[in-house]
Structures are given as C-alpha cells and as structure tokens.
DRENDO-1510 file (C-alpha; in Angstrom, 1 decimal, always signed):
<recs>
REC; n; res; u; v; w
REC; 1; UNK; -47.3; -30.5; +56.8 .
REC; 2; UNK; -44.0; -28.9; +58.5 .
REC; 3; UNK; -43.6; -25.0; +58.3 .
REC; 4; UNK; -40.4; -23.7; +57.4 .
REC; 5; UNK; -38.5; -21.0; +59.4 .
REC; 6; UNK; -36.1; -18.9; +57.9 .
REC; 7; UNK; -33.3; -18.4; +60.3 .
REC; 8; UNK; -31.1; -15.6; +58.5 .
REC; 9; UNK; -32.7; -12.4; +57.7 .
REC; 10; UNK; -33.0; -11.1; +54.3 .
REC; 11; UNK; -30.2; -8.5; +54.0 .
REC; 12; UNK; -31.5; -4.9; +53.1 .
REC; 13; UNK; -30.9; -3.3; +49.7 .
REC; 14; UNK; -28.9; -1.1; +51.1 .
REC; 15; UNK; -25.7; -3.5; +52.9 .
REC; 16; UNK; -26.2; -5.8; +49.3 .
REC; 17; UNK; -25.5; -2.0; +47.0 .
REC; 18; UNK; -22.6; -1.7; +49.4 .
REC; 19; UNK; -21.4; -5.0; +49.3 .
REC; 20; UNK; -21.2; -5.1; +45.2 .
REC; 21; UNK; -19.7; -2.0; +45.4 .
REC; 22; UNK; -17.0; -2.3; +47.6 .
REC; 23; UNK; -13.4; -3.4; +45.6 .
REC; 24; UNK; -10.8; -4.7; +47.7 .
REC; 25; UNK; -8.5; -3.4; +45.1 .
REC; 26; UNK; -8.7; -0.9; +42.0 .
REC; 27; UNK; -8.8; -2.8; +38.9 .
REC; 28; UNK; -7.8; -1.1; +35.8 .
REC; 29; UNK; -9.0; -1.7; +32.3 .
REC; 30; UNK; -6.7; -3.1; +29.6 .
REC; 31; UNK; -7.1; -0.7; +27.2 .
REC; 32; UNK; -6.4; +1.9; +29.4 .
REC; 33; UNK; -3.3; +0.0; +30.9 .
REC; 34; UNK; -2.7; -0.4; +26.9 .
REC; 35; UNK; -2.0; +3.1; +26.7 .
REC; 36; UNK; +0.1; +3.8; +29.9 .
REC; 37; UNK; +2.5; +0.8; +29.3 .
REC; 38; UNK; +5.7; +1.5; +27.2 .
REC; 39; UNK; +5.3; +0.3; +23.1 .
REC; 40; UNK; +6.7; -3.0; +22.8 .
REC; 41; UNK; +6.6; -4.2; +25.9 .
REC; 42; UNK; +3.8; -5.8; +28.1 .
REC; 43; UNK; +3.2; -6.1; +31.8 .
REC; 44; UNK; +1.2; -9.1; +31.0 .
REC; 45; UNK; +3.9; -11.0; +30.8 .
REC; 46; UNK; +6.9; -11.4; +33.1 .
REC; 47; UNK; +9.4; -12.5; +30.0 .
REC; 48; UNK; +8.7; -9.3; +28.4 .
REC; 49; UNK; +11.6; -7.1; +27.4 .
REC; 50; UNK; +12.0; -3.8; +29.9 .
REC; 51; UNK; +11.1; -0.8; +28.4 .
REC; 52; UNK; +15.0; +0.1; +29.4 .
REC; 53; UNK; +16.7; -2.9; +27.2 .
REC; 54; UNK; +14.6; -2.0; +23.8 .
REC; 55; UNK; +17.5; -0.4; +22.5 .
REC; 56; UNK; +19.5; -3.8; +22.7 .
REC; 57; UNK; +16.4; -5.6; +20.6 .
REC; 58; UNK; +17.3; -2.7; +17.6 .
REC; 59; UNK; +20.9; -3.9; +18.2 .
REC; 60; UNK; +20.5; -7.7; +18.1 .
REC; 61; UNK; +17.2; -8.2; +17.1 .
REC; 62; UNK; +18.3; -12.1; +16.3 .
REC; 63; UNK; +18.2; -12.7; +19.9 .
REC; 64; UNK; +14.7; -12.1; +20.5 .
REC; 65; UNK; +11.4; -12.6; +19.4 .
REC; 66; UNK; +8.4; -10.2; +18.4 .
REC; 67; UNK; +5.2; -11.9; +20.0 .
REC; 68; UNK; +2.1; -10.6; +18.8 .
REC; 69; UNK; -0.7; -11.4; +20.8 .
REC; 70; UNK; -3.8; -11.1; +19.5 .
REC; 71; UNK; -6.5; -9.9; +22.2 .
REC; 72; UNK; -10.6; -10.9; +22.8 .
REC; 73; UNK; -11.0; -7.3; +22.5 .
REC; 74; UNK; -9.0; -7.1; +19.3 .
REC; 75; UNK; -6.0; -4.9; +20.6 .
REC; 76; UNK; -3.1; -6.4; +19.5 .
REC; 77; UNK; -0.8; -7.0; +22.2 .
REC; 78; UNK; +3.4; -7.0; +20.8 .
REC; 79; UNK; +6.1; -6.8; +22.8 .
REC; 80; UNK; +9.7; -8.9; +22.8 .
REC; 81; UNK; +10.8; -11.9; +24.5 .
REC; 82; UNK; +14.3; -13.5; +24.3 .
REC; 83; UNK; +15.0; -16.3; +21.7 .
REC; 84; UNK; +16.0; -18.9; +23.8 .
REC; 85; UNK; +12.6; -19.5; +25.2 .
REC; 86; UNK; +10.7; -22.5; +24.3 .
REC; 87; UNK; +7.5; -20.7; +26.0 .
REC; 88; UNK; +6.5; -17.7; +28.2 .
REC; 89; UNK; +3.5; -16.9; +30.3 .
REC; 90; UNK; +0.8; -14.3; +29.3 .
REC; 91; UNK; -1.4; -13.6; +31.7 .
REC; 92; UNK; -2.5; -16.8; +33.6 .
REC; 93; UNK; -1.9; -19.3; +30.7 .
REC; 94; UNK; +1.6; -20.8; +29.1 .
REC; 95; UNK; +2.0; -20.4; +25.4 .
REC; 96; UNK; +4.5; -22.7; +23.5 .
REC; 97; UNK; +6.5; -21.4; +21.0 .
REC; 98; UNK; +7.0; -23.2; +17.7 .
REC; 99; UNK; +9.9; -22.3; +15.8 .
REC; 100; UNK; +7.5; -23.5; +12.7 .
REC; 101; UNK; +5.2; -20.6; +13.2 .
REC; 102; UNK; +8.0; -18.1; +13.7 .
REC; 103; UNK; +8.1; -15.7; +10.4 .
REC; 104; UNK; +10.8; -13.1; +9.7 .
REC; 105; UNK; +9.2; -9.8; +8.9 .
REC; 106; UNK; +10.7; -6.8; +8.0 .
REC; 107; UNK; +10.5; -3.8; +10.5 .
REC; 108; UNK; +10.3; -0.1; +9.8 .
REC; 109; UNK; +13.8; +0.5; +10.8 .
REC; 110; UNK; +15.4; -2.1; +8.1 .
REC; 111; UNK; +15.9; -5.0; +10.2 .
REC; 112; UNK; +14.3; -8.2; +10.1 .
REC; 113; UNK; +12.5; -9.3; +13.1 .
REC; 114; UNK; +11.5; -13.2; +14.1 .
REC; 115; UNK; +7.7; -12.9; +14.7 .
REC; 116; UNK; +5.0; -14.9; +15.8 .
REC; 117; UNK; +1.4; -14.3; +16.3 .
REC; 118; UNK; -1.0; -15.7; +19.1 .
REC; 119; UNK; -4.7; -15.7; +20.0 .
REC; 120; UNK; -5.5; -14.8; +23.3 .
REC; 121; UNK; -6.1; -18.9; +25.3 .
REC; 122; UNK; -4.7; -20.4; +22.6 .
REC; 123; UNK; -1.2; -21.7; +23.3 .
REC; 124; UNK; -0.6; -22.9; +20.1 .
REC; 125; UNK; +0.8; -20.0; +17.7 .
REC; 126; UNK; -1.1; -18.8; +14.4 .
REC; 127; UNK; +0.1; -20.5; +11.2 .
REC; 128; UNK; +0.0; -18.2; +8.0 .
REC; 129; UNK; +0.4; -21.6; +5.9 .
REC; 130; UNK; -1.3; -22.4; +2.4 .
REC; 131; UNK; -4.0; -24.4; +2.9 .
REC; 132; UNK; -5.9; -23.3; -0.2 .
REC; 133; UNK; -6.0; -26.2; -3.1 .
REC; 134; UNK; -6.6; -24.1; -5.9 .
REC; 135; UNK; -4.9; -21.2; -7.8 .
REC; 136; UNK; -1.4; -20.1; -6.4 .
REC; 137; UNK; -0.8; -16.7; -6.1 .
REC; 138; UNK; +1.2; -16.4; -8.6 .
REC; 139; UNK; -0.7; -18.1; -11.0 .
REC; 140; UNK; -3.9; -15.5; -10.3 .
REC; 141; UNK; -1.1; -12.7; -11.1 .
REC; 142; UNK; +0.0; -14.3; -14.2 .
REC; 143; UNK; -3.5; -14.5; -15.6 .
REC; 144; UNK; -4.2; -11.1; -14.4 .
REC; 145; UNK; -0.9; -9.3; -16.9 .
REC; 146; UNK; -2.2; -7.0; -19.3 .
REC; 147; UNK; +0.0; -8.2; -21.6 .
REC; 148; UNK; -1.7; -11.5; -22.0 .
REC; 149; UNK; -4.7; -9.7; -23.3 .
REC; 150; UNK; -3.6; -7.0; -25.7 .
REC; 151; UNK; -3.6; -9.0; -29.0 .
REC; 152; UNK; -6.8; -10.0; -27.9 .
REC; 153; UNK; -8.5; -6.7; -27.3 .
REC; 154; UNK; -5.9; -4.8; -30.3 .
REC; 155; UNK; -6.5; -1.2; -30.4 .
REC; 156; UNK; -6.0; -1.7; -34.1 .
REC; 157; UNK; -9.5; -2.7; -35.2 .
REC; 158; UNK; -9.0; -0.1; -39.0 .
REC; 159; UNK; -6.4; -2.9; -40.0 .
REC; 160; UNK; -9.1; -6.0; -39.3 .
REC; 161; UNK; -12.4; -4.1; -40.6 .
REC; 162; UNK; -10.7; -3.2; -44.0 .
REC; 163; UNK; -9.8; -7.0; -44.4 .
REC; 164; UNK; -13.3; -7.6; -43.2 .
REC; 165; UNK; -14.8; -5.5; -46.1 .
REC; 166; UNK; -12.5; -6.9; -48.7 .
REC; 167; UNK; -13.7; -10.8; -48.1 .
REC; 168; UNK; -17.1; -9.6; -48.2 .
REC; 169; UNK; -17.1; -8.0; -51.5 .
REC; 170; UNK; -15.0; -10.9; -52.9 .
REC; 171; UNK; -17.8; -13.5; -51.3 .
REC; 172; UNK; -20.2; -11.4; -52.3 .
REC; 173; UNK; -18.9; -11.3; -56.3 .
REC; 174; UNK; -18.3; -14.8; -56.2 .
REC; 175; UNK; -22.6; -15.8; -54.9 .
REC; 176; UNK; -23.6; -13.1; -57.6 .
REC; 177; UNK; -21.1; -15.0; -60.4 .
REC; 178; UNK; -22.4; -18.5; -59.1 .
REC; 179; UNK; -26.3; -17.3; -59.1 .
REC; 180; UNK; -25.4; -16.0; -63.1 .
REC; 181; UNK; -24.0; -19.2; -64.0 .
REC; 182; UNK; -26.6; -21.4; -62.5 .
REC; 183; UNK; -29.3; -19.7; -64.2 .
REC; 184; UNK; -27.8; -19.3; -67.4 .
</recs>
C-alpha cells in the first residue's frame, strides 16, 4: 500500500477568516441603493431616463415607456425608457419589449402613460390577458345588481300574506262545503 503526503499545508483559521472577509470592493444592497436612487429612474439600467430629463417624460410622455420591473425580492423596480426601443438591458440580462404587452395606464398627474411590467430573468413581458373561460366580468356584475333581486325579496310581504289568508279561508269553505255534501 502507498502513503500519501500532503504537500500544501492546511491554512490556519485565522488567514481563511481573513480571506472571506476581505472585499475587493464595497457592495451595496439593493434596497438600500433603492432608496438613494432618484424615483423613476434606475441605475440598473443604462436606457433609463436621467433623473434631470423627468420633467420631459411629464411633457411627452408618448415618447417613452414606464417599465416596471418586478424584483426576486418583491421591490418593484419603475423607471422610463424611450419608445423607440425594441429592448433595453437590466442588469446583466436583455429584455424584449412587446408592444402587445404594453398597457396605457392612467398616472396621478392626468396623463396616460405606455406601461409594461417584467419579472426579474424573464425577458419576455407580463401579459394581463383573459385567459379565464368562464364568467366575464361583466356578466358577475350584472348578476350581482340589486335591482335584479328586489321583486324577489319585496319589502311588501302585508300585500302577499293578506292574499295568502284570503285563499285559505275560501279553500278552506269550499273542503268544509264538499265534506257537507258528501255526507249528506
């Protein structure tokens, strides 16, 4: 049987602490960089719009597009690009836009805003299509109107039960007029 040697020493505990330790260069957390960045804007991407030409996305906001990206550690991520892209870069990965999945939403100033929404590593954009088979929407709100059901449930019940209580005493004649004339 051959022996083994072991040619390189086992480092100490010590030099492997300082080796984990050491950071070539200070990484900041997203959720902190989150909060120091600008509002609509994001230094995750390079197409982003500057946080000094927002004011020209409240003036032409047909000539851009509000990305929403949606992040693993559910932060959403918005910020503006320029229409005429046909994708941009976020992060390390390429997203394609789809004008299919671009929705106009109203904004809080009063303008309406092309929008699209993204999942963190997936390049293809969300789609807020009807895919369900059933009931439409407006269908479930016609069935729910009050109005539908008010002859149903009528809050004037006096009117029915006094009907009510006049066919009973009339059937109730007639069986004791049949039983007399049956047995007599």
């Amino acid at each position: 049987m051959r022996k083994l040697k072991f040619t390189n020493k086992p480092k100490s505990v010590e030099t492997e602490i300082d080796e984990l330790f050491k950071e070539k260069t200070p990484v900041t957390m997203d959720i902190i960089q989150d909060q120091i960045e600008h509002a609509d804007t994001s230094i995750h991407c390079p197409e982003s719009v500057k946080a000094e030409d927002l004011k020209d996305v409240k003036k032409h906001p047909e000539l851009y597009i509000e990305i929403n990206m949606v992040r693993k550690i559910r932060i959403v991520d918005n910020f503006y690009i320029s229409a005429n892209l046909k994708e941009f870069n976020y992060k390390d990965r390429k997203y394609t836009i789809n004008e299919e999945y671009v929705y106009f939403l109203p904004t809080k100033s009063g303008y309406i805003m092309p929008t699209a929404f993204y999942y963190e590593f997936n390049k293809l954009p969300t789609s807020f299509k009807q895919t369900n088979k059933g009931i439409t929407g407006k269908a479930l709100s016609l069935l729910y109107d009050e109005n539908l059901y008010k002859d149903l449930f009528s809050e004037d019940e006096n009117k029915y039960n006094f009907i009510i209580v006049i066919l009973l005493i009339i059937s109730l004649i007639s069986y004791a007029g049949g039983i007399y004339l049956y047995f007599t």
